[in-house]
C-alpha positions in Angstrom: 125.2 100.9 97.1 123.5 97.0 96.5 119.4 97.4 95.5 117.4 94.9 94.0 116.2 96.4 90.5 113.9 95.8 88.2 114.9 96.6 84.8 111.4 95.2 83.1 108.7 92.8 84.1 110.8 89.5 83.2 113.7 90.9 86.0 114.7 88.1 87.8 115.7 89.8 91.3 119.0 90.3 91.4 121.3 92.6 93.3 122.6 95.3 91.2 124.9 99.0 92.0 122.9 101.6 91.8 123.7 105.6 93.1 124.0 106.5 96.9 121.2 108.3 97.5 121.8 112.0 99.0 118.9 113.4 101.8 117.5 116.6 100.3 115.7 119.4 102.5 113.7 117.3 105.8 115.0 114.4 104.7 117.0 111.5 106.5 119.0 108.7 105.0 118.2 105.2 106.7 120.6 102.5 106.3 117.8 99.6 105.9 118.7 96.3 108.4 115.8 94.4 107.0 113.1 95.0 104.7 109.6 93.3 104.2 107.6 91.7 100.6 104.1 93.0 100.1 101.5 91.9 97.4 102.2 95.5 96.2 105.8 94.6 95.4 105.0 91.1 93.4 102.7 93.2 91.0 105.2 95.8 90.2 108.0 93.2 89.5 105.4 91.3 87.1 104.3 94.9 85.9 100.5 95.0 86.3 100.5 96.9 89.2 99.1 100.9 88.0 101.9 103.2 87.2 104.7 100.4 87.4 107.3 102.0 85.7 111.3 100.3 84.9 113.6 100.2 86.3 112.5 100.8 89.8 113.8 99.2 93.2 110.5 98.6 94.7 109.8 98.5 98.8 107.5 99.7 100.7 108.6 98.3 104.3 112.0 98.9 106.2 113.6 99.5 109.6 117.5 100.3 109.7 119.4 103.2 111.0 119.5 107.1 110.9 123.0 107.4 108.7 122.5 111.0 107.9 120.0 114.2 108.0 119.4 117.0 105.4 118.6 120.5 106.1 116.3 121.0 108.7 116.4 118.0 110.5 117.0 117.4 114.1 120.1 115.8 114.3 119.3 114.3 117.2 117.9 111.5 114.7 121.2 110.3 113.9 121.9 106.5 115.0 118.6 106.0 115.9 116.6 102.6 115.1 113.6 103.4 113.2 110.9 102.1 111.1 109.6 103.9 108.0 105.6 104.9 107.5 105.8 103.8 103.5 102.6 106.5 103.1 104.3 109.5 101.7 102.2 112.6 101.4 98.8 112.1 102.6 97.4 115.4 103.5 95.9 117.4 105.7 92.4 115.4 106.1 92.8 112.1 108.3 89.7 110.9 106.1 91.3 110.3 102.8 94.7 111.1 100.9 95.3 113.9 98.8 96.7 114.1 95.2 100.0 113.9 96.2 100.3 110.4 98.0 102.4 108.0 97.0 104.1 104.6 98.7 107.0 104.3 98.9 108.8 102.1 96.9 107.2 103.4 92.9 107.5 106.1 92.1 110.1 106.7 94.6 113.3 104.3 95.4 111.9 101.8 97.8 113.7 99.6 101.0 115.6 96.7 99.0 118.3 98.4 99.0 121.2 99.1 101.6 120.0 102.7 102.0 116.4 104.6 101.3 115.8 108.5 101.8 112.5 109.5 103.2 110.9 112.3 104.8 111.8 112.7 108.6 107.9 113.2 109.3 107.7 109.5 108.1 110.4 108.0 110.6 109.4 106.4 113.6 111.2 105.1 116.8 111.2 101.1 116.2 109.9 99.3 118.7 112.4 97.9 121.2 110.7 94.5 121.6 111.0 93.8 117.8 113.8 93.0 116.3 114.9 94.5 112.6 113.4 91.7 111.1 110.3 92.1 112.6 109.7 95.8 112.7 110.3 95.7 108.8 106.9 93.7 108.7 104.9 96.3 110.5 104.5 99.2 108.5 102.8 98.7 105.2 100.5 95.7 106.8 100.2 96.8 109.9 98.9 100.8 108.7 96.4 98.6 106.4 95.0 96.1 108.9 94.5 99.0 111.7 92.9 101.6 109.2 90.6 98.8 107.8 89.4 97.3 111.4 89.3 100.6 113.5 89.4 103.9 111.3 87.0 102.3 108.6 85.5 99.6 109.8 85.0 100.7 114.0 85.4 97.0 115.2 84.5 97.5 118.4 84.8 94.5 121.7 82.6 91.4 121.3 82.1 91.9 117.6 81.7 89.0 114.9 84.4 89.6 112.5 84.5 87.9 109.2 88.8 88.3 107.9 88.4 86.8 104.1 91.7 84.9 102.7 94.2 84.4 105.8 97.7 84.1 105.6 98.7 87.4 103.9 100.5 89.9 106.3 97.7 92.2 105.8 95.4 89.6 106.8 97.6 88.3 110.0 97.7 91.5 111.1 93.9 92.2 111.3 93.8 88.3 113.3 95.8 89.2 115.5 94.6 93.2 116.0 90.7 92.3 115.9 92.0 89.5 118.9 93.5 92.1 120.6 90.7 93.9 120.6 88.2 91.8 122.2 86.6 90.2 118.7 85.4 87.0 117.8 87.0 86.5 114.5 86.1 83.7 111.8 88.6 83.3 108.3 88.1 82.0 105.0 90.9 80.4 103.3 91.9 78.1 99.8 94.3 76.1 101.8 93.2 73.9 105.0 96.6 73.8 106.4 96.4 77.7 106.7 92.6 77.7 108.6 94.0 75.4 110.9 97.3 77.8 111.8 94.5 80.7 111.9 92.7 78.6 114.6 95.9 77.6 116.8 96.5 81.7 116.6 92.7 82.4 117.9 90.1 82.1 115.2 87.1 81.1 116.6 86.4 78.6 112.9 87.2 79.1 109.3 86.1 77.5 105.9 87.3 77.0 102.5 86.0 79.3 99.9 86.8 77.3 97.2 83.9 74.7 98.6 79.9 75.1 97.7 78.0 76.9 100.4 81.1 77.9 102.3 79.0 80.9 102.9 76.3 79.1 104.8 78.7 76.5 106.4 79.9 79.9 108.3 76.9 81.2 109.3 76.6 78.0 111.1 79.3 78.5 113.6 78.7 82.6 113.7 75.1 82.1 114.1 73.7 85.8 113.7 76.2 86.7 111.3 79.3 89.6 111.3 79.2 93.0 112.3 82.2 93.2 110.2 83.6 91.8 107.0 87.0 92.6 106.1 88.0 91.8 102.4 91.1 91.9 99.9 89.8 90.4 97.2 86.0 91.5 95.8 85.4 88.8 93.1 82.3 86.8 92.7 82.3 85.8 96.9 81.8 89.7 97.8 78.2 89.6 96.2 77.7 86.8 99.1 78.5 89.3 102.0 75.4 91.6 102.6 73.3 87.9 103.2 76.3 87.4 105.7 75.7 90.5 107.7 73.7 91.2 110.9 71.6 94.9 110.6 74.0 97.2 110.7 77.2 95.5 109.7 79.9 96.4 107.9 82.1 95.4 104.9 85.2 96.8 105.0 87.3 96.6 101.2 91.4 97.4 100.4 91.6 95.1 97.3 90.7 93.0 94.3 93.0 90.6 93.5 89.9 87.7 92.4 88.3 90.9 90.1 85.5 92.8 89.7 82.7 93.1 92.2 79.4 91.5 90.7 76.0 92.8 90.5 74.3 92.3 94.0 70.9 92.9 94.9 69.8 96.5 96.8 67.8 95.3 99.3 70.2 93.5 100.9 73.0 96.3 101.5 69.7 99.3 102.6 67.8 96.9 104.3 70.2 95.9 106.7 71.2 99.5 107.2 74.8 98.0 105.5 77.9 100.0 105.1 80.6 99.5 102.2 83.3 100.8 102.5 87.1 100.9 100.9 90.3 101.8 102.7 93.8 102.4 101.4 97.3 102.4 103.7 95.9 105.5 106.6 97.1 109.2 107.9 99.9 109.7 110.0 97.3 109.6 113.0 96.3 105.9 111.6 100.1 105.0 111.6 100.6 106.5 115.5 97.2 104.9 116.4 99.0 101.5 114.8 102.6 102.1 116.7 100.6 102.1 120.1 98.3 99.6 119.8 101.2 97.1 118.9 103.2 98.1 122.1 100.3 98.7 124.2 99.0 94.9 123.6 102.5 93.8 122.5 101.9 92.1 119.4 104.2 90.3 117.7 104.7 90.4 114.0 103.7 87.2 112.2 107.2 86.3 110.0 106.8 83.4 107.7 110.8 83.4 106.8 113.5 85.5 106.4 115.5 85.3 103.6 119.2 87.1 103.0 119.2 90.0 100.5 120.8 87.9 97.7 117.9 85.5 97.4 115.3 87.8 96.8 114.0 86.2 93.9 113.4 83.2 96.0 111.3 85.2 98.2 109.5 86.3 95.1 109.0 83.1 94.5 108.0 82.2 98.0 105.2 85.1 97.7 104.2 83.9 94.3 103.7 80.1 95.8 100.7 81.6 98.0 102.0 79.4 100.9 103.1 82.1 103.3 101.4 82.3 106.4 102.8 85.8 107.3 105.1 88.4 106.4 108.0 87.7 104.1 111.0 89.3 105.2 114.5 90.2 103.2 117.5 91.0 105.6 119.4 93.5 104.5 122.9 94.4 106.6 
């Protein structure tokens, strides 16, 4: 079968022959119809992501088609359109993962390739308002965005919600769920051009954070501050957010692509009665909770482009350009 692999961390993506792979015990085989870029993905191709290891065919998003089933599945699975949950293993505790987790996509084969075996338990029915394309965005974002606003954070209606660096499919999704969900939500961004989409989609405002006092030039707009701060990047800003909460609030965490969270002061994180928390992917119930809430308010994935399997190094490229507003997706079949 055609995958993209990576034979080291100067690959260039390119479509290669690689083995069929063969459904062991509660397994299905999917043949993929589309497949969808994360963050994740662009770090293991450049391999600084932990535990990259070459070659690999990376991917943790897909939606295709129940091909075959391995023992003990229910064959009534076969031909059925279906998305993929890309967290693999999480436990029995719907608070944290267990030792075993992985996503999909390192160690195991990922979705860009024609065909991906996974666990049954991990299959669900695709929506039937998306198309391929757009169900192959869903998963790995969508499980991230929900777990963050709802499971972690408890965004609740009428809330202030502060969604750091929009334009990431994480980051869309949580617009467009915290919307959904009766919030008033603010963005910070590097590029103007993308604060101005995140208005037109519903932001209330949003600044640059690349500008002095961006931090106070928010506050003016959300004048009591945020119950809830949602953030993929620590870095030097994230010592700004306890001044930027109202008593209670909440900063909510899944990644640190500017670095290392700074030194901030106590008194502002105990004596607001502040919450920090961090949140990775979500449980099984997370990723059902996620698969209703989509069809119950019908939300529509945000796609920035879709590109055809051979020029996947061009969507690399596109991811690598920061100019996406959305989900990048790779059609497979």
């Amino acid at each position: 079968m055609k995958a993209i692999v990576f034979e080291n961390s100067e690959t260039i993506a390119r479509i290669k022959e690689i083995d069929k792979p063969e459904p062991g015990k509660g397994e299905v085989l999917v043949k993929l119809v589309a497949g969808s870029l994360n963050r994740r993905d662009y770090w293991i191709k450049k391999g600084i992501y932990q535990g990259s290891n070459f070659p690999c065919t990376v991917g943790s998003d897909g939606a295709g088609i129940v091909e075959k089933t391995g023992t003990g599945v229910d064959k009534n699975l076969l031909n059925k359109e279906v998305i993929i949950n890309p967290a693999l293993n999480w436990g029995k505790n719907p608070d944290y993962h267990g030792k075993d987790f992985q996503i999909l996509g390192l160690p195991r084969q990922g979705t860009f390739a024609e065909y991906v075996c996974v666990p049954a338990e991990n299959l669900w029915d695709k929506p039937q308002n998306l198309s391929f394309e757009q169900a192959s965005a869903l998963p790995l974002a969508g499980l991230t965005a929900y777990r963050a606003l709802f499971k972690r954070g408890g965004l609740t209606k009428g809330e202030n919600v502060l969604i750091t660096g929009i334009g990431g499919g994480v980051s869309m999704f949580l617009l467009k769920f915290a919307l959904s969900a009766g919030a008033k939500v603010f963005v910070t961004s590097s590029s103007e051009k993308k604060i101005k989409k995140a208005i037109q989609s519903g932001a209330t405002e949003g600044v640059l954070y690349t500008e002095d006092n961006w931090n106070k030039n928010l506050l003016t707009h959300a004048k009591e501050g945020f119950e809830l701060i949602i953030d993929s990047a620590a870095g030097k800003n994230f010592g700004l957010f306890p001044s930027m909460l109202k008593v209670g609030g909440r900063i909510v965490n899944f990644g640190g692509t500017a670095g290392n969270i700074p030194e901030m002061t106590a008194a502002k994180l105990f004596w607001k009665q502040a919450s920090v928390l961090g949140t990775t992917m979500g449980s099984p119930e997370d990723f059902a909770n996620m698969i209703h809430f989509v069809q119950k308010h019908k939300i529509q994935p945000e796609i920035d482009k879709i590109f055809p399997f051979e020029d996947a190094e061009l969507a690399f490229k596109h991811m690598e350009s920061q100019e996406q507003f959305g989900k990048i997706v790779l059609k497979i079949a």
